[in-house]
C-alpha positions as a Markdown table, in Angstrom:
| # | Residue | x | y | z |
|---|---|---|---|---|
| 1 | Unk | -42.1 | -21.0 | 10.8 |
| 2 | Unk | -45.0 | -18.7 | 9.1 |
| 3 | Unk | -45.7 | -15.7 | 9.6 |
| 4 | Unk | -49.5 | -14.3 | 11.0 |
| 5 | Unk | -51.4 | -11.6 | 9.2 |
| 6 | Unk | -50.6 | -9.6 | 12.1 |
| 7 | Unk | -47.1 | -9.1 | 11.8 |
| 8 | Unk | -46.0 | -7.8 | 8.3 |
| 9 | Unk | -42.2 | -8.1 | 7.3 |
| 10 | Unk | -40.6 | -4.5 | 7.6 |
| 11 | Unk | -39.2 | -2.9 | 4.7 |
| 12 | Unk | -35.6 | -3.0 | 3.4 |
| 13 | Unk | -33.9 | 0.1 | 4.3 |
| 14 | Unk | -30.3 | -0.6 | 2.7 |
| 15 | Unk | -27.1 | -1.7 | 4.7 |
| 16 | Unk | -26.9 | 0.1 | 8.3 |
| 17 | Unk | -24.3 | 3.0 | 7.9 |
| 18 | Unk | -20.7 | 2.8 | 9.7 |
| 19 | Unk | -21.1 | 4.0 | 13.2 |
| 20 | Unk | -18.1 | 6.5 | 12.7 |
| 21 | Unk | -19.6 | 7.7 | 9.0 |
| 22 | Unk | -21.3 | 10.4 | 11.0 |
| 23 | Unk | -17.9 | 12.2 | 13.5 |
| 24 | Unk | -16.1 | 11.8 | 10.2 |
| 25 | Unk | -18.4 | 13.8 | 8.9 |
| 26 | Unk | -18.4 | 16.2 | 10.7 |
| 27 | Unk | -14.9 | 15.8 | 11.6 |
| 28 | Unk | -14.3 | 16.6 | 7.6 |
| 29 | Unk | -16.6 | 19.4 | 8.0 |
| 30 | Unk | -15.3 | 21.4 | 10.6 |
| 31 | Unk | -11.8 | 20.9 | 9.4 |
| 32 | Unk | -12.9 | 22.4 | 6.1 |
| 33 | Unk | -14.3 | 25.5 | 8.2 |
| 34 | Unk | -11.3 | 25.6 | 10.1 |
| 35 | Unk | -8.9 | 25.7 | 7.5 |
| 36 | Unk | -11.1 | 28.0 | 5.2 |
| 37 | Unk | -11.2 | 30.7 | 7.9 |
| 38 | Unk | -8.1 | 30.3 | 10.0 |
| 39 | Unk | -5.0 | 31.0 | 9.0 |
| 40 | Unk | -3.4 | 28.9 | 11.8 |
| 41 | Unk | -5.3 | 26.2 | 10.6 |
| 42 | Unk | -3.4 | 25.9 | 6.8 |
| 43 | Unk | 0.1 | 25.8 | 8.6 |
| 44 | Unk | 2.3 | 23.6 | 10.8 |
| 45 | Unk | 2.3 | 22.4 | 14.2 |
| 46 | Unk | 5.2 | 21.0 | 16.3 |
| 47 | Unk | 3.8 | 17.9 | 17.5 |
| 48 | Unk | 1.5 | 16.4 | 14.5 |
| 49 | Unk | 2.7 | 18.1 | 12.0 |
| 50 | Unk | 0.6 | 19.3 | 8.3 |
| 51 | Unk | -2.7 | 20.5 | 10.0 |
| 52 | Unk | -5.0 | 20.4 | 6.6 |
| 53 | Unk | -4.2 | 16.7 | 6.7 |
| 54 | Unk | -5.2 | 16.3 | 9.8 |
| 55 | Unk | -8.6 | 18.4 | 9.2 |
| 56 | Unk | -9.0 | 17.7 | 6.0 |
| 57 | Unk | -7.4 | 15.1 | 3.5 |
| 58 | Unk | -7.2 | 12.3 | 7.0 |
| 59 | Unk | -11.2 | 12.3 | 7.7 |
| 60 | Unk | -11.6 | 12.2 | 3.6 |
| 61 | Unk | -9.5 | 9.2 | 3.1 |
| 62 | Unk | -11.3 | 7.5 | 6.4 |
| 63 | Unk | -14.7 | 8.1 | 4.7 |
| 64 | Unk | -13.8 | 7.1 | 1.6 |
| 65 | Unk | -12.3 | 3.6 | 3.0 |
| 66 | Unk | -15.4 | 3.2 | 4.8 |
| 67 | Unk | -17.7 | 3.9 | 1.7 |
| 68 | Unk | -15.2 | 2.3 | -0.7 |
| 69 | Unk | -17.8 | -0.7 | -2.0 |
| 70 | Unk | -20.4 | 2.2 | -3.0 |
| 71 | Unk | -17.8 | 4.1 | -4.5 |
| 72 | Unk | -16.2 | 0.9 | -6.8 |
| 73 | Unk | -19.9 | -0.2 | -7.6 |
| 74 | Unk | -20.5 | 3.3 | -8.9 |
| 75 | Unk | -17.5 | 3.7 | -10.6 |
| 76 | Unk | -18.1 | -0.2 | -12.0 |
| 77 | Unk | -21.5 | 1.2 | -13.3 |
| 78 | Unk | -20.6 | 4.3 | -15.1 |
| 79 | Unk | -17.5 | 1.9 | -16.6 |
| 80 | Unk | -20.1 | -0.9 | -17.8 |
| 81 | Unk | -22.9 | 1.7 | -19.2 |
| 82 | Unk | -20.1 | 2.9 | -21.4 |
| 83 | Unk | -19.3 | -0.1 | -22.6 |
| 84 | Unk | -22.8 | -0.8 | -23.1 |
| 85 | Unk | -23.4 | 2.3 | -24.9 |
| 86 | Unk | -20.1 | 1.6 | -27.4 |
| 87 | Unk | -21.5 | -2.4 | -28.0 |
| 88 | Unk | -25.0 | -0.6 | -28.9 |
| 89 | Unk | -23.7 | 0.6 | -32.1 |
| 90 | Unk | -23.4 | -1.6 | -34.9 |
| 91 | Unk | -20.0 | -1.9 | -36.8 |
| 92 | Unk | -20.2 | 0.2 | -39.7 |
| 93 | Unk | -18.2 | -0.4 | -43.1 |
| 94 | Unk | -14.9 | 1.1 | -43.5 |
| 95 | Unk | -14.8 | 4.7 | -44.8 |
| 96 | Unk | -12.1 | 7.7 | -45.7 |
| 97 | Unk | -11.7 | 10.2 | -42.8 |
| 98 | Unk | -12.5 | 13.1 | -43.6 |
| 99 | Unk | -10.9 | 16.7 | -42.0 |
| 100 | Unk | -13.0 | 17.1 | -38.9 |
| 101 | Unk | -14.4 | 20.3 | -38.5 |
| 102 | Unk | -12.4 | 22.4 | -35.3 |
| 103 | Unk | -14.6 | 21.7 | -31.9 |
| 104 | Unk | -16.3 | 24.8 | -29.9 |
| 105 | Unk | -14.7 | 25.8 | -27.2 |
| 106 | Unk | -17.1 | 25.3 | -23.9 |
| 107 | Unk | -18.8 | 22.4 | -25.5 |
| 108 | Unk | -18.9 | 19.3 | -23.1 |
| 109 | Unk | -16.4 | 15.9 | -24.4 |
| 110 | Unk | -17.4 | 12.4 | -23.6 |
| 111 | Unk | -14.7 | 12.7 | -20.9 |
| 112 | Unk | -16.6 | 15.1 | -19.0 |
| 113 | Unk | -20.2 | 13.8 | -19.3 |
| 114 | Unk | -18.5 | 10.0 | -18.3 |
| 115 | Unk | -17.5 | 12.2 | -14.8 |
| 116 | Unk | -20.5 | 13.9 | -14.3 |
| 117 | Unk | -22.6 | 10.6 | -14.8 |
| 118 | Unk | -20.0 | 9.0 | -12.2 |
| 119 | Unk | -20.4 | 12.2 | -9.7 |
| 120 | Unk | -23.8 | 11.7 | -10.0 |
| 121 | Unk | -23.5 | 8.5 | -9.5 |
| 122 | Unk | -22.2 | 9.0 | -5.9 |
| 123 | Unk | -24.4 | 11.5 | -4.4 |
| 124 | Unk | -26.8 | 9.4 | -2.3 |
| 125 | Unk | -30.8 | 9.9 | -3.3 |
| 126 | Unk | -33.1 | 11.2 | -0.7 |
């Protein structure tokens, strides 16, 4: 079948978000108002028992399953562009260690740049 002049192939958006993404959201959000400004909210009930996991830590884990592809494929990225980054250098001869010098406090490791690349990572662009 071809197609006319007349009628252009639409764009790619990305995959269609989960039909409940959006009441989790805002499940997740007003359980993080409600526990953040009412007391009642951080305690116990009698029938369902831990309320912040029911406002809270339940709707988290729900997204999380539903966005769990996006989350490995980030997480698989910032793993690989490490690894790519450590194969980059060339092996270097053998040499004495020498005493390293002491580290400044406040000064960012590798550790915390590798999270705030796979944080960033995450946050969907706009």
């Amino acid at each position: 079948m071809r197609r006319t002049a007349s009628a252009p192939t639409p764009p790619f958006r990305g995959p269609t978000p989960h039909p409940l993404r959006a009441p989790l959201l805002h499940w997740l959000a007003l359980g993080l108002l409600a526990v953040a400004l009412l007391p009642a909210a951080r305690g116990q009930h009698a029938l369902i028992g831990w309320l912040p996991y029911w406002l809270v830590v339940a709707p988290a884990l729900s997204l999380l399953v539903l966005d769990r592809h996006r989350w490995t494929a980030a997480l698989a990225g910032t793993l690989v562009g490490r690894r790519r980054r450590a194969s980059r250098v060339p092996p270097r001869q053998a040499r004495r260690l020498r005493a390293r010098a002491p580290t400044r406090r406040g000064g960012r490791s590798a550790a915390h740049a590798g999270l705030a690349a796979f944080i960033g990572a995450l946050v969907p662009r706009v």
